[in-house]
C-alpha positions in Angstrom: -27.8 -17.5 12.0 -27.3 -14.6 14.2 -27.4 -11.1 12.8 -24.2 -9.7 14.4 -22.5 -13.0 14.9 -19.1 -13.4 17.2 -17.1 -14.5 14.6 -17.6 -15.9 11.0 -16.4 -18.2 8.3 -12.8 -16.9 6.9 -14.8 -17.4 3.3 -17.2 -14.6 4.4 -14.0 -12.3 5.3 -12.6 -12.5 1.7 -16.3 -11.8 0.1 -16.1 -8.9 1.9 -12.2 -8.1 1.5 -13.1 -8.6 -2.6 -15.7 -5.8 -1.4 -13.4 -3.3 0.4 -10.2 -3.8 -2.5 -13.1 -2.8 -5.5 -13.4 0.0 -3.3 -10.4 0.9 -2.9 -9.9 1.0 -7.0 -12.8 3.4 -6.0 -10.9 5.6 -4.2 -7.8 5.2 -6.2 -9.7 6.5 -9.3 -11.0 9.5 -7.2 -7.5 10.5 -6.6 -6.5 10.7 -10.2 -10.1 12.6 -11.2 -9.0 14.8 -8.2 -5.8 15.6 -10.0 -7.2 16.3 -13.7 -9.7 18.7 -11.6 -6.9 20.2 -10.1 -4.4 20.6 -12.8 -7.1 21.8 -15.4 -8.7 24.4 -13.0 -11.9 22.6 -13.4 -12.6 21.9 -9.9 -14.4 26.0 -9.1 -16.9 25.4 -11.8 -19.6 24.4 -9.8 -20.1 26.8 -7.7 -23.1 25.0 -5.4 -23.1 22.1 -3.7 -25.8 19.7 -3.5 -24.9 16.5 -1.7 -28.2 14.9 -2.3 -30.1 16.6 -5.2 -27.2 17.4 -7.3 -26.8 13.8 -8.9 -28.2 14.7 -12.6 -26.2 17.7 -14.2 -27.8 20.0 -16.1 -30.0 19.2 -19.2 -31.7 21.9 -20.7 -30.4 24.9 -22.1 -31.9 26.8 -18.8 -29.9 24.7 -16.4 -26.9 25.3 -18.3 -27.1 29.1 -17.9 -28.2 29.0 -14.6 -24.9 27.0 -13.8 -22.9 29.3 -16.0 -24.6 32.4 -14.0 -23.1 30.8 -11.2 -20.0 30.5 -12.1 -19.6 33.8 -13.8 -20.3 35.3 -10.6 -16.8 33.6 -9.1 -13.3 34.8 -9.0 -11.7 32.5 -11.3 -14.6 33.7 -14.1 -13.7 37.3 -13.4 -9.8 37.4 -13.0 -9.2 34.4 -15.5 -11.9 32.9 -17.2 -13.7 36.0 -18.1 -14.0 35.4 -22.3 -16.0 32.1 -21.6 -19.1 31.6 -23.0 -21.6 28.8 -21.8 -20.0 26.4 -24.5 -16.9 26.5 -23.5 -18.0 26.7 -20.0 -19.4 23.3 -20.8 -15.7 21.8 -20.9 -14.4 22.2 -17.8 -17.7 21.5 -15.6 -18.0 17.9 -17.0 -14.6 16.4 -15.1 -15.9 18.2 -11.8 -19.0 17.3 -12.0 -17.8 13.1 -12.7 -15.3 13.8 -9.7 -18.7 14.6 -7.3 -20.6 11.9 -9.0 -17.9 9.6 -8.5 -17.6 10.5 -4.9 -21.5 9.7 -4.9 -21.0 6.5 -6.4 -18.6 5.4 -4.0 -21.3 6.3 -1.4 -24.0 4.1 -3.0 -21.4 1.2 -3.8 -20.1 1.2 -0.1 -23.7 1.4 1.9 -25.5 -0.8 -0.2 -23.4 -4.1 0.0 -22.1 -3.5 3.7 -26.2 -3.4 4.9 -26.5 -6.4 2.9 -23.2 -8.2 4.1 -24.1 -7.3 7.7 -27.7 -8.9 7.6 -26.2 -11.5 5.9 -24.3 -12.4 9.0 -20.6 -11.7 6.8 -19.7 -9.4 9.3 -18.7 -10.0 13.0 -19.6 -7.7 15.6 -16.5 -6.7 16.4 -15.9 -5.5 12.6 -19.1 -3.5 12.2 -18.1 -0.4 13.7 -14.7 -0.5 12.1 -15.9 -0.9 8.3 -18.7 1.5 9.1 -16.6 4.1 9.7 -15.2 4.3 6.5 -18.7 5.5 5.7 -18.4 8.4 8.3 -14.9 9.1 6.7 -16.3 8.8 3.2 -19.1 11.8 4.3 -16.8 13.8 6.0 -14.6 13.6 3.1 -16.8 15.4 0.7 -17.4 17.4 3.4 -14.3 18.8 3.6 -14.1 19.1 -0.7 -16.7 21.5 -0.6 -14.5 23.7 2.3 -11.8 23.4 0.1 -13.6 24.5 -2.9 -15.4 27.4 -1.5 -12.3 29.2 -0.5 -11.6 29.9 -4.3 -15.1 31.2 -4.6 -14.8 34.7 -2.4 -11.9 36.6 -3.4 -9.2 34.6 -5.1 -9.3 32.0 -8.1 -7.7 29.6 -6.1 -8.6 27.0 -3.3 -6.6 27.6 0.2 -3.6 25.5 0.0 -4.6 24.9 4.3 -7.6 23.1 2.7 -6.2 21.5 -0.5 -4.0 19.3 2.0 -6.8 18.5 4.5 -9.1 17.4 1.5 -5.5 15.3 0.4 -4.3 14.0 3.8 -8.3 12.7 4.5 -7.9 10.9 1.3 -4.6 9.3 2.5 -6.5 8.3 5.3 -9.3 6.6 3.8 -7.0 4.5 1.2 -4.3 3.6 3.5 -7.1 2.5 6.6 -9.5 0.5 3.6 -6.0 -0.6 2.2 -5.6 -2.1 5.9 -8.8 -3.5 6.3 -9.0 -5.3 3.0 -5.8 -6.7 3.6 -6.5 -8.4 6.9 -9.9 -9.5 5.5 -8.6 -10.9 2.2 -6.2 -13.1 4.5 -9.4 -14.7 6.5 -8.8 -12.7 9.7 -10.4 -10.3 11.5 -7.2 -8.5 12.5 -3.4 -8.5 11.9 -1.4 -10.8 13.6 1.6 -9.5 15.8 4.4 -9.5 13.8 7.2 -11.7 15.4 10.4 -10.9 17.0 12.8 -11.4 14.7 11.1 -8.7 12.4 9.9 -6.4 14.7 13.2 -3.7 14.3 12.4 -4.3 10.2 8.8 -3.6 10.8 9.4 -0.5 13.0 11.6 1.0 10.1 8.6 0.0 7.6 6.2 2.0 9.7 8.6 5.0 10.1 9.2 4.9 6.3 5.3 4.2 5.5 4.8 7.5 7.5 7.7 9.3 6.1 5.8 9.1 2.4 2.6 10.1 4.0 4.4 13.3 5.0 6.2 13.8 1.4 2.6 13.3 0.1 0.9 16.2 2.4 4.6 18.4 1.7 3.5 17.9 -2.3 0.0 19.1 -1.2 1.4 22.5 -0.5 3.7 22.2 -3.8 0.1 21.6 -5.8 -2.0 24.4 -3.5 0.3 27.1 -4.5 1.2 26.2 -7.9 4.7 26.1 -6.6 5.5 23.7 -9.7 5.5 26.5 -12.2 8.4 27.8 -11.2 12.0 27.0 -10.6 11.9 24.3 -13.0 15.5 22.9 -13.1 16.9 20.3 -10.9 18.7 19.9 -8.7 19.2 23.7 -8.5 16.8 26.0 -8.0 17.7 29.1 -9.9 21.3 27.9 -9.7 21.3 27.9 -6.1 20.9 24.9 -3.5 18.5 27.1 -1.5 17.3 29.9 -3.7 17.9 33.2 -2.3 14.4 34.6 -1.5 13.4 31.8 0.9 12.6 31.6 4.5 11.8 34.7 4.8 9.3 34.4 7.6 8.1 31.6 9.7 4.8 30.7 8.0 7.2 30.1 4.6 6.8 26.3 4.8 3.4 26.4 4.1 2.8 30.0 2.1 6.3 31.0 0.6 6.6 29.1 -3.3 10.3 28.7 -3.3 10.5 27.5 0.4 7.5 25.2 -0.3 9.1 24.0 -3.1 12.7 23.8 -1.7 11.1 21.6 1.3 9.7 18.8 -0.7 12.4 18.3 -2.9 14.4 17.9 0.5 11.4 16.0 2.0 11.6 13.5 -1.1 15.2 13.0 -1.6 15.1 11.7 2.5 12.2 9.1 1.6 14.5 8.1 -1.4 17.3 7.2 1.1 15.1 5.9 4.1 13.3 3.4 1.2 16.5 2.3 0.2 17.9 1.5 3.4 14.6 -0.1 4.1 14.9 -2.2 0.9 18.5 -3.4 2.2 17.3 -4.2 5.8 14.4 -6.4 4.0 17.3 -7.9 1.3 19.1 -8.6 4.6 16.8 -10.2 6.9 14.2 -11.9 4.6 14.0 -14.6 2.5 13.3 -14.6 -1.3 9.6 -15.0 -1.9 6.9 -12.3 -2.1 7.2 -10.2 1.1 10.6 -9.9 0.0 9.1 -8.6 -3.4 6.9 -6.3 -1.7 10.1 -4.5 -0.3 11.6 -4.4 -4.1 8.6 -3.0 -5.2 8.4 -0.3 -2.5 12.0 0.7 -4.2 11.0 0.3 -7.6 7.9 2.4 -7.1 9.7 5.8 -5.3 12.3 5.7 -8.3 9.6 5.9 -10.7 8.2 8.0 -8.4 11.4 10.5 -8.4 11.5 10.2 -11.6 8.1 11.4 -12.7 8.2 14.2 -10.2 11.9 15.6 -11.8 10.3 15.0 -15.3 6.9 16.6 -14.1 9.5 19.7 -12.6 11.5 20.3 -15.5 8.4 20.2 -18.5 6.5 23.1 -16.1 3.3 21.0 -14.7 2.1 19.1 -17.7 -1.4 18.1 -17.0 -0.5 14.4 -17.3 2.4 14.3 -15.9 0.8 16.2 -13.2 -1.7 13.8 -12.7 0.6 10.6 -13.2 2.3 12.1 -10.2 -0.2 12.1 -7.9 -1.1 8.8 -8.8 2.0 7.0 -8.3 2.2 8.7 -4.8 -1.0 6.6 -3.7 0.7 3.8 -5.5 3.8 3.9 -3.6 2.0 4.5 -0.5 -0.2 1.7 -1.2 3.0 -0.8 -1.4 4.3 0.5 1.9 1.3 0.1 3.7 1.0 -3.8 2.1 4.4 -4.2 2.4 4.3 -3.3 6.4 1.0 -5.5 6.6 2.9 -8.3 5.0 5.5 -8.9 7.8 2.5 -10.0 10.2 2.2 -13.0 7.8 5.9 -14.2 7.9 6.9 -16.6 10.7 
């Protein structure tokens, strides 16, 4: 049996498609302990970062105080946190601290089986590179958490919106490129098959769609990085106007200005709404029933709830759940619209 073998058993592919889609529950759980973090200001409580030692969290009543000194010395202790004591310090550390751990885990349950798979001769040459780089992305990843964290530990009590979306849009990277991968694997191959003529206009509009979430996702980023949420919470008018009055005002205001951030992704989501339902029609059109036709039907069902939980999420002011759900069910309805693309390669 060779060690990096030209091409193996389709069996071998799913074993190691099973592998990449427990992952991606992985990732998918990181995402929602990303948004509890978020939405309960949890995530500047640990104020070090210890990629290697820091697996244990503290366990004496030293270790506690030394984290606590830490964080006291921060922004969000001194401009908002400042009447916490070490006990009720204690409350918002723990869901950080299982957001690193989890991104540790990950680590651990990614390495270890894909040394194993590829001295096992499950993985083809060609493949190696490709899977291992989620590894490099996985790194960089928490990486780039830790840049996004320490720009609420200098002068403000909140993380740079710039890096809030980086640390978001890597995520979306990982999950829809593991997504991918999995999927081809789970179907015995080693890559996706051309998808045929007849479908090719269908999946063109899938793709442009698919990417048109992506960039509602990244516009919500900037919602989340300035707390734009809080505010102007009726719909569809904001502060009884289409465009409220005070926006635009200068040209960085689709990335710093709360009312034009907000304004945009409303905007921003309404347009997926429409290109998804156009997309469902094309599908409705030129497919038969069966599941890739489902796929499309859930790709509509999924932005409705979607729209639906945002307006609710809007209107209630941010509630933590609701917050979170949110999130959530934008990886979902990513998720779909990746499969669903992937899925017209298998028809015909």
């Amino acid at each position: 049996m060779s060690l990096f073998p030209q091409s193996v058993d389709p069996a071998r592919r799913r074993t190691v498609g099973i592998w990449l889609l427990c992952l991606l529950g992985m990732v998918f759980g990181a995402v929602v302990l990303g948004g509890f973090t978020r939405l309960t200001g949890s995530g500047l409580s640990m104020a070090d970062w210890r990629p290697v030692t820091g697996w244990l969290p503290p366990l004496t009543d030293a270790e506690w105080q030394r984290m606590f000194d830490l964080y006291r010395a921060t922004p969000q202790f001194r401009h908002v946190n400042y009447d916490m004591t070490v006990e009720t310090f204690r409350g918002i550390f723990w869901l950080e601290y299982i957001h690193r751990l989890w991104g540790r885990l990950m680590g651990v349950v990614f390495l270890l089986p894909f040394l194993w798979f590829v001295f096992r001769g499950y993985i083809e040459r060609l493949l190696i590179p490709r899977i291992g780089l989620l590894f490099v992305l996985g790194g960089l990843q928490g990486v780039i958490g830790w840049f996004m964290v320490a720009s609420g530990l200098v002068d403000h009590p909140e993380v740079s919106q710039y890096r809030l979306v980086t640390h978001l849009g890597a995520a979306m990277l990982i999950f829809v490129y593991m997504l991918w991968l999995a999927l081809t694997l789970l179907s015995g191959e080693a890559r996706a098959r051309p998808v045929v003529e007849p479908l090719r206009p269908l999946a063109r509009w899938s793709l442009l769609t698919t990417c048109w979430i992506a960039f509602t996702m990244l516009a919500g980023g900037f919602v989340a990085g300035l707390d734009a949420g809080f505010t102007y919470n009726t719909f569809p008018l904001m502060d009884g106007r289409w465009i409220p009055a005070d926006s635009f005002g200068h040209w960085l205001a689709p990335f710093e200005d709360v009312p034009t951030v907000q304004f945009n992704h409303r905007v921003i989501a309404i347009i997926a709404v429409i290109l998804i339902t156009i997309l469902w029609a094309k599908a409705r059109r030129i497919l038969s029933p069966g599941f890739q036709l489902t796929l499309f039907h859930g790709v509509l069902a999924a932005v409705l709830l979607q729209a639906a939980l945002g307006i609710t999420t809007l209107l209630l002011v941010v509630p933590t759940p609701l917050g979170a759900a949110h999130q959530a069910m934008a990886f979902i309805l990513l998720g779909v619209a990746v499969w669903a693309r992937y899925g017209l390669s298998r028809v015909g």
